[in-house]
The first five atom37 places (N, CA, C, CB, O) and aatype in JSON, in Angstrom:
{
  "aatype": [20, 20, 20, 20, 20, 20, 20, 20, 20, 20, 20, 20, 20, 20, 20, 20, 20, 20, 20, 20, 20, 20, 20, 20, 20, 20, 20, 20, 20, 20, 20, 20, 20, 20, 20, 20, 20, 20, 20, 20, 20, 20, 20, 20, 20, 20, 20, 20, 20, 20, 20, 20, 20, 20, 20, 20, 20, 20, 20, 20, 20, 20, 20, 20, 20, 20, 20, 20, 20, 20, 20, 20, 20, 20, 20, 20, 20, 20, 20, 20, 20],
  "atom_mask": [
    [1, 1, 1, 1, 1],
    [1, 1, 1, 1, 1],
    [1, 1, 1, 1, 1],
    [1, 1, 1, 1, 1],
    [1, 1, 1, 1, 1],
    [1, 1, 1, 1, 1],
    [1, 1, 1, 1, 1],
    [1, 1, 1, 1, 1],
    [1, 1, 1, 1, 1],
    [1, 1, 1, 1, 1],
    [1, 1, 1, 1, 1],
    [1, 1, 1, 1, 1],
    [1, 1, 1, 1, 1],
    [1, 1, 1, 1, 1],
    [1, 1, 1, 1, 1],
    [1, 1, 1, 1, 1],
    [1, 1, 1, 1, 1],
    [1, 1, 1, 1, 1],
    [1, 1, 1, 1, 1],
    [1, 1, 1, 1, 1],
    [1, 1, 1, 1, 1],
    [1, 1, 1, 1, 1],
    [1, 1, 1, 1, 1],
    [1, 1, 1, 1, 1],
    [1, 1, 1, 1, 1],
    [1, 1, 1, 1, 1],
    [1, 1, 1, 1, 1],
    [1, 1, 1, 1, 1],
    [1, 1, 1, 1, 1],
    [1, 1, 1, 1, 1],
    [1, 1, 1, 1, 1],
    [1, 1, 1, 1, 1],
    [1, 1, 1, 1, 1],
    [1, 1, 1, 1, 1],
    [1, 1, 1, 1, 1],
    [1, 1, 1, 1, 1],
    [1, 1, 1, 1, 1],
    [1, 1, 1, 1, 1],
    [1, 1, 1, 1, 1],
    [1, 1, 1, 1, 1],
    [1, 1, 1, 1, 1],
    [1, 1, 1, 1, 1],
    [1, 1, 1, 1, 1],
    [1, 1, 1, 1, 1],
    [1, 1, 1, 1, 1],
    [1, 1, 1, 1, 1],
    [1, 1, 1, 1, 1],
    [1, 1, 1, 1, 1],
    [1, 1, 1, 1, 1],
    [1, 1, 1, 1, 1],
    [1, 1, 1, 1, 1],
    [1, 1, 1, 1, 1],
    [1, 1, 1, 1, 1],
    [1, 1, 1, 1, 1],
    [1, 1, 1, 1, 1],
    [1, 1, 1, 1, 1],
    [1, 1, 1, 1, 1],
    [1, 1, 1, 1, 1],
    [1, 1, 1, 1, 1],
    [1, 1, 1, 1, 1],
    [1, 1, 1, 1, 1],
    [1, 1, 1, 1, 1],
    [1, 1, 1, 1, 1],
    [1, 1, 1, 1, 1],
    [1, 1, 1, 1, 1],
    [1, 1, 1, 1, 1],
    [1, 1, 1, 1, 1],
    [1, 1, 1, 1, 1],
    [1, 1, 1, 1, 1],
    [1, 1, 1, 1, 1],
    [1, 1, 1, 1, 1],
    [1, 1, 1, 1, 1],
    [1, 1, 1, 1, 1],
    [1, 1, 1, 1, 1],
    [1, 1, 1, 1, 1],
    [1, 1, 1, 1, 1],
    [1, 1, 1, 1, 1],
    [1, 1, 1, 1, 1],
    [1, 1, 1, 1, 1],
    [1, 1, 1, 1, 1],
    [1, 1, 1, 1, 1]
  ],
  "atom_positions": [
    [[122.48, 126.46, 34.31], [123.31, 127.38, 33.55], [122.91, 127.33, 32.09], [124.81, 127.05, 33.73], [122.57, 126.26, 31.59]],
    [[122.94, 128.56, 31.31], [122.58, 128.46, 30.06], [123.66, 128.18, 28.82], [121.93, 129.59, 29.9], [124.75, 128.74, 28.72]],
    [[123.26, 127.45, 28.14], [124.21, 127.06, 27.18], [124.41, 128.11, 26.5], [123.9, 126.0, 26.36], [123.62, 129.01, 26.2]],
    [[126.4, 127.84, 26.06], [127.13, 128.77, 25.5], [127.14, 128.53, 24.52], [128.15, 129.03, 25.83], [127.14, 127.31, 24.36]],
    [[127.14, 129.39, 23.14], [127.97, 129.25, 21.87], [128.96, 130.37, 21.88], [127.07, 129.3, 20.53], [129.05, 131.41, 22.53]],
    [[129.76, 129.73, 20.81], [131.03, 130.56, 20.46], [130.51, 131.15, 18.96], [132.64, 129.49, 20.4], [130.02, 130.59, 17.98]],
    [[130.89, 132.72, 19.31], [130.58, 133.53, 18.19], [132.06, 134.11, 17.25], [129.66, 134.81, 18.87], [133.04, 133.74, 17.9]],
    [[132.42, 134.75, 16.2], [133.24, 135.19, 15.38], [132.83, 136.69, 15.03], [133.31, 134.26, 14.3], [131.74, 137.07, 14.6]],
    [[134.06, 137.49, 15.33], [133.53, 139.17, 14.23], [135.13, 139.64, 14.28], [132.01, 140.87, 15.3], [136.22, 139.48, 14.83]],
    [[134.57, 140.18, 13.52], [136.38, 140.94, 13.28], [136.1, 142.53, 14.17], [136.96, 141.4, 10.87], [135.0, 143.06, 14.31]],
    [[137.53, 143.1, 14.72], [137.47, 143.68, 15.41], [138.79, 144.95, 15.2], [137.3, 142.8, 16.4], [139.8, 144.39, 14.76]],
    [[138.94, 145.93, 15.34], [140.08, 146.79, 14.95], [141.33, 146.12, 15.58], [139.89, 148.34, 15.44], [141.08, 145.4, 16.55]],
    [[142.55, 146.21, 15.24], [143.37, 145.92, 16.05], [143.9, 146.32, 17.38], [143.96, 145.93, 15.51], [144.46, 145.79, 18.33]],
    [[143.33, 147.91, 16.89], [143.89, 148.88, 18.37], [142.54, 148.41, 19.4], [143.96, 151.19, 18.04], [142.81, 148.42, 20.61]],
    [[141.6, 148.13, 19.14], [140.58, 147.56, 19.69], [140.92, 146.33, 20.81], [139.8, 147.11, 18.55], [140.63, 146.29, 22.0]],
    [[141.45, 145.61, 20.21], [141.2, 144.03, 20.65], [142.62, 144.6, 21.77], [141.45, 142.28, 19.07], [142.57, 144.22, 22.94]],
    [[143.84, 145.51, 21.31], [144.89, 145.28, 22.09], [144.52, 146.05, 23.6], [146.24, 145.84, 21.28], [144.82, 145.87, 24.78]],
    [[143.75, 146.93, 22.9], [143.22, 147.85, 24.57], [142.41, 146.93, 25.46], [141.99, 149.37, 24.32], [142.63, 146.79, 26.66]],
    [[141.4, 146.31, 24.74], [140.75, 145.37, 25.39], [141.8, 143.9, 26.47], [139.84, 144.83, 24.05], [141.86, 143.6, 27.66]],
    [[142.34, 143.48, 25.44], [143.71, 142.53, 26.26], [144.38, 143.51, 27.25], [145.15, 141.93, 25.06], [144.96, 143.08, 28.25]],
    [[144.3, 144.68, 26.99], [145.5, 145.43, 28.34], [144.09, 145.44, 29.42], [146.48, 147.71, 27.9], [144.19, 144.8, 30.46]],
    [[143.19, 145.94, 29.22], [141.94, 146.08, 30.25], [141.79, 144.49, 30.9], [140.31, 146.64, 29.33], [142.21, 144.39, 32.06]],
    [[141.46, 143.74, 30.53], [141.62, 142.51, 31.12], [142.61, 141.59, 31.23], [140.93, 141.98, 30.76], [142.38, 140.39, 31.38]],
    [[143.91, 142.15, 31.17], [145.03, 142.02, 32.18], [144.74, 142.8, 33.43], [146.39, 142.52, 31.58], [144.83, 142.2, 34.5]],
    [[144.38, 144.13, 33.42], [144.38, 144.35, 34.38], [143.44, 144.19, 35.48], [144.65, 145.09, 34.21], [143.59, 144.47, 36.67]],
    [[142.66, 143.81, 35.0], [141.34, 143.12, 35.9], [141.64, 141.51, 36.24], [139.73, 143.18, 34.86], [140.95, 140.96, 37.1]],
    [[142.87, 140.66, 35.41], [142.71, 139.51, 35.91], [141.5, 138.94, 35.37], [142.74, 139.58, 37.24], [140.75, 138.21, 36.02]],
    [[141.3, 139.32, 34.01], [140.04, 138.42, 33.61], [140.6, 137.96, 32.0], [138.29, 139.47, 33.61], [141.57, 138.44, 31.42]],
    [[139.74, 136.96, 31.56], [140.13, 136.76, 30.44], [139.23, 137.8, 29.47], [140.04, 135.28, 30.21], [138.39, 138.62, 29.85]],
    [[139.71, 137.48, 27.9], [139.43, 138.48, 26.87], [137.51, 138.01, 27.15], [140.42, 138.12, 24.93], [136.69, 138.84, 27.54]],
    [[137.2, 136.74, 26.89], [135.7, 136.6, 26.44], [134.79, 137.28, 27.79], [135.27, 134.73, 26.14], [133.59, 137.56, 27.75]],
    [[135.88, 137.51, 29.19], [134.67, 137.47, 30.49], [134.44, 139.7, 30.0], [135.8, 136.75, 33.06], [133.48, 140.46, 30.1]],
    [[135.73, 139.86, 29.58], [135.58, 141.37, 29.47], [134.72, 141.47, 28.48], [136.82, 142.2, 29.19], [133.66, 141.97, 28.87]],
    [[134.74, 141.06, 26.79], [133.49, 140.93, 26.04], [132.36, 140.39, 26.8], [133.68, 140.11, 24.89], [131.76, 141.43, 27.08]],
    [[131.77, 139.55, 27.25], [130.64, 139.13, 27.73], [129.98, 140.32, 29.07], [131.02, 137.56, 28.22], [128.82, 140.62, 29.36]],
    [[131.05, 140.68, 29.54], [130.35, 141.93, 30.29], [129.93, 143.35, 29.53], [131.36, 142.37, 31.39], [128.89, 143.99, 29.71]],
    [[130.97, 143.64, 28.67], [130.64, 144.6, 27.79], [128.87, 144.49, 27.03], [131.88, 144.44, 26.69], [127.99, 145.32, 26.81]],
    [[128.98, 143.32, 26.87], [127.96, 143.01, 26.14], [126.28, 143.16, 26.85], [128.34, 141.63, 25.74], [125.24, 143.78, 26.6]],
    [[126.83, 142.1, 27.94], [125.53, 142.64, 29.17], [125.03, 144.05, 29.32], [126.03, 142.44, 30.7], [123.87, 144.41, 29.51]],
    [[126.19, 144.81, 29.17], [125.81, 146.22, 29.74], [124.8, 146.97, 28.25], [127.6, 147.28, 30.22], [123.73, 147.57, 28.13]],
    [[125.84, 146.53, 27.37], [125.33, 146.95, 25.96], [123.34, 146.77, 25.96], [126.27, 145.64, 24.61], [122.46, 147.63, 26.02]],
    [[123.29, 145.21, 25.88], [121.93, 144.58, 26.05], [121.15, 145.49, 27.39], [122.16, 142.73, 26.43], [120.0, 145.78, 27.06]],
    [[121.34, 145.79, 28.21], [120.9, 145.93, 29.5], [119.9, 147.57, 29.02], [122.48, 146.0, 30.84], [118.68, 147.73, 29.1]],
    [[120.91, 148.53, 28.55], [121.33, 149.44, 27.78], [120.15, 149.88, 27.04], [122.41, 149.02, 27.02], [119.24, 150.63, 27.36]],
    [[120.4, 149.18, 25.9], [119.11, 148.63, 24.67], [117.72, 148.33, 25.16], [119.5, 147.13, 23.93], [116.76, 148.78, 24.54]],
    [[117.56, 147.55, 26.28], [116.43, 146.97, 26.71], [115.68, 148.11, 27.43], [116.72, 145.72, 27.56], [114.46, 148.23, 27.37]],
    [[116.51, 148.98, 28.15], [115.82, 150.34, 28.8], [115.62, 151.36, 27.49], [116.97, 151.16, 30.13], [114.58, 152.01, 27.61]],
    [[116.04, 151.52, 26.79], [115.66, 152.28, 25.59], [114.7, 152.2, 24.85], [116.35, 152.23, 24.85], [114.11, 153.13, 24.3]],
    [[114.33, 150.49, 24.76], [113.2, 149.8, 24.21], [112.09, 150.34, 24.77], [113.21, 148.4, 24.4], [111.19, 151.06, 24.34]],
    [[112.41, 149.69, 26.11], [111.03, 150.09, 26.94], [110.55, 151.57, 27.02], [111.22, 149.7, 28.44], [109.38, 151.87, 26.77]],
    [[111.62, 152.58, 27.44], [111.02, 153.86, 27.44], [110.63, 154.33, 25.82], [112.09, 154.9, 28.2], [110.26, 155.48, 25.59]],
    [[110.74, 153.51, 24.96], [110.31, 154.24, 23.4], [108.73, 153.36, 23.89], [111.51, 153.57, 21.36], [107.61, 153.81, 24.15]],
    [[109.12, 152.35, 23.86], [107.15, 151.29, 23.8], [106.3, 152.49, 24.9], [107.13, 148.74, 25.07], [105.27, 153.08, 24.56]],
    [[106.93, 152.67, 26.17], [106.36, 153.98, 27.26], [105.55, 154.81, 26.13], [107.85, 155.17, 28.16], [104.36, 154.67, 25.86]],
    [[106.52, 155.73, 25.52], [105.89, 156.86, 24.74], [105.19, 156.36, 23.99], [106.63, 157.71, 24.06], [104.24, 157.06, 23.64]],
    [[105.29, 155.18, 23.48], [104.2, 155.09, 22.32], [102.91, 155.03, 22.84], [104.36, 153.86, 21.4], [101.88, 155.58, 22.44]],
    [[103.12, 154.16, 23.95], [101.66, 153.61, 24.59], [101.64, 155.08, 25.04], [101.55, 152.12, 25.97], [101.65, 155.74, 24.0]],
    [[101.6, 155.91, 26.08], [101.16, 157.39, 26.32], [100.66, 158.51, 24.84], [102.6, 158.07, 27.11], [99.92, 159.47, 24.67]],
    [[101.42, 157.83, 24.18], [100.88, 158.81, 23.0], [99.57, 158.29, 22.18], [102.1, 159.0, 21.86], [98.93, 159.19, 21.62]],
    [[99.16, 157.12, 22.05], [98.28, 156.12, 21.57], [97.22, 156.54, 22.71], [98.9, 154.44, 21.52], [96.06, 156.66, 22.31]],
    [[97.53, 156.86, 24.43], [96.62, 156.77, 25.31], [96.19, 158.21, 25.02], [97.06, 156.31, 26.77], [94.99, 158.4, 25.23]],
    [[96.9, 159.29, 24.56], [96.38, 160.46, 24.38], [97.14, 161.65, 26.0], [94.45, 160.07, 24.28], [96.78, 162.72, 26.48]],
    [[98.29, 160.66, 26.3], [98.67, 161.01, 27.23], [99.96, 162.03, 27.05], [98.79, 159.91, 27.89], [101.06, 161.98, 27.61]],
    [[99.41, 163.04, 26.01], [100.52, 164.06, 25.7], [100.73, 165.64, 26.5], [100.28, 164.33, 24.2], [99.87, 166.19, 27.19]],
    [[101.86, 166.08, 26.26], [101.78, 167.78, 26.98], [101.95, 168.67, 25.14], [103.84, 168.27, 28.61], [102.18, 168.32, 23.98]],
    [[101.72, 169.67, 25.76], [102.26, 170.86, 24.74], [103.48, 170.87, 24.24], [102.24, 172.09, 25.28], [104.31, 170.02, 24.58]],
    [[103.69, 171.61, 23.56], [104.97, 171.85, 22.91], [105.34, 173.0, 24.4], [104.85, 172.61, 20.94], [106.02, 172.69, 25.38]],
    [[104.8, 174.04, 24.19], [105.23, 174.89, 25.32], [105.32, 174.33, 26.33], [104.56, 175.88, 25.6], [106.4, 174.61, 26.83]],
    [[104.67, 173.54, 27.06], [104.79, 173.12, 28.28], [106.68, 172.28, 28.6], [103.32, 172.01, 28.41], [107.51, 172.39, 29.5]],
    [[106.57, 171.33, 27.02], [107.44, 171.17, 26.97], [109.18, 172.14, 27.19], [106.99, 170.71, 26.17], [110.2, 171.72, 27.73]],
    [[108.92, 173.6, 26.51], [109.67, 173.89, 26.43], [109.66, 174.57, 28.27], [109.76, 174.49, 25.08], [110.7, 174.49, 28.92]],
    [[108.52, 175.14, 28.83], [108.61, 175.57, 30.28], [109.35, 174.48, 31.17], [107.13, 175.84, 30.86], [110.2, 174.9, 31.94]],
    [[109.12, 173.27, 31.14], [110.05, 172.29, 31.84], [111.18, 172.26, 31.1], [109.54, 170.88, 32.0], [111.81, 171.99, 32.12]],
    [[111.68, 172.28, 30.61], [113.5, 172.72, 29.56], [113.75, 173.66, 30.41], [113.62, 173.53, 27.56], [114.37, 173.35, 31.43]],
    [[113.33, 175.05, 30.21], [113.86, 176.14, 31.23], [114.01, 176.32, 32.41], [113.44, 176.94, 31.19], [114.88, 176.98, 32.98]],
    [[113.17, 175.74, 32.85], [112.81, 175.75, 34.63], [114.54, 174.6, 35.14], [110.48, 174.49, 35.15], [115.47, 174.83, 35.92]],
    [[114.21, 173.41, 34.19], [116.03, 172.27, 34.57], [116.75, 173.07, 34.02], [116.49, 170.45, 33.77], [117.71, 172.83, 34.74]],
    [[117.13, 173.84, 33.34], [118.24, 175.28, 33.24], [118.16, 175.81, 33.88], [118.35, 176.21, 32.43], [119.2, 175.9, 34.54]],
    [[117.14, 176.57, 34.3], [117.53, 177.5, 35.73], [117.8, 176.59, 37.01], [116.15, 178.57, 36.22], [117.64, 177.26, 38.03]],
    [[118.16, 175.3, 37.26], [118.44, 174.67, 37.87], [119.66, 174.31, 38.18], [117.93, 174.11, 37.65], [120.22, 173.98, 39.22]],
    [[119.86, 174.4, 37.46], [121.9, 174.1, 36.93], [123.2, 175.07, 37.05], [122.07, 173.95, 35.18], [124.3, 174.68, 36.67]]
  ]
}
């Protein structure tokens, strides 16, 4: 198991009280509802990362489309919808 530290931040009030009603109702404590929040947050971030490093490396590889082409796939997922 990985070692824990305990962190500090200030937080709105209406914040922290919604959060205490949400994990009442889950039966969890305040830190397990932050610590999941957080996972998801990180999880989140880390796919964002990667698909920006994606484009860079495709764009560095020379692995680009048009602007138009771009915009023909825009229209075509609108006429989809």
């Amino acid at each position: 198991m990985k070692a824990t530290r305990t962190i500090t931040f200030r937080m709105d009030g209406d914040k922290v009280d919604k959060l205490d009603s949400y994990a009442a109702q889950d039966e969890r404590d305040r830190s397990f509802v932050l610590n999941e929040a957080i996972t998801r947050y990180l999880e989140a971030r880390d796919f964002q990362v990667a698909r920006i490093e994606e484009g860079i490396r495709q764009a560095d590889e020379g692995e680009l489309i048009s602007h138009d082409e771009v915009m023909s796939r825009l229209k075509k997922r609108r006429g989809r919808q």
